[in-house]
C-alpha positions, 0 to 999 in steps of 0.5 A, a space after each residue: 500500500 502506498 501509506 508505507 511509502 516513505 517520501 523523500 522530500 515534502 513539500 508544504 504548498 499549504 497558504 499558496 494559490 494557483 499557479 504556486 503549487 503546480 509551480 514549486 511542485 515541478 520545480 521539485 520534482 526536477 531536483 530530485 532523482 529519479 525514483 525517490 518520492 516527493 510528498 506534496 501538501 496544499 490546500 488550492 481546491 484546484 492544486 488537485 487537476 493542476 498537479 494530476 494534470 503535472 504529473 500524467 504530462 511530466 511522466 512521473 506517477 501519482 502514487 496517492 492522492 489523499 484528502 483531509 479537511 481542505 489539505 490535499 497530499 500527493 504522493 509522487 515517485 520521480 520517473 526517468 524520462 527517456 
């Protein structure tokens, strides 16, 4: 199950609106290597389509996406690109 997934790195979007979350989510994602996990928080109503949308067109896989209160958290593992 993806809740034994320990991320790599988190990256806490909470207080930040559209473009921000998709913004500093991609730029993370570049930094780290291939197959670790990024943990991604935020509470945007529309972090959710922009960060799905982010991830199907990078290459990289949502692992989960879970939802408590107004806090979204994305877990995606980094995909080499070829």
């Amino acid at each position: 199950m993806t809740q034994n997934i320990k991320p790599t790195r988190t990256l806490d979007c909470i207080g930040l609106y559209c473009p921000e979350p998709v913004l500093r989510t991609r730029m993370e994602l570049d930094k780290i290597a291939t197959n670790e996990v990024l943990e991604v928080l935020a509470d945007d109503p529309s972090a959710e389509e922009d960060i799905k949308s982010l991830v199907k067109r990078t290459g990289h896989a949502l692992l989960n996406i879970e939802k408590e209160g107004n806090i979204l958290r994305f877990i995606i593992r980094k995909i080499e690109r070829g």
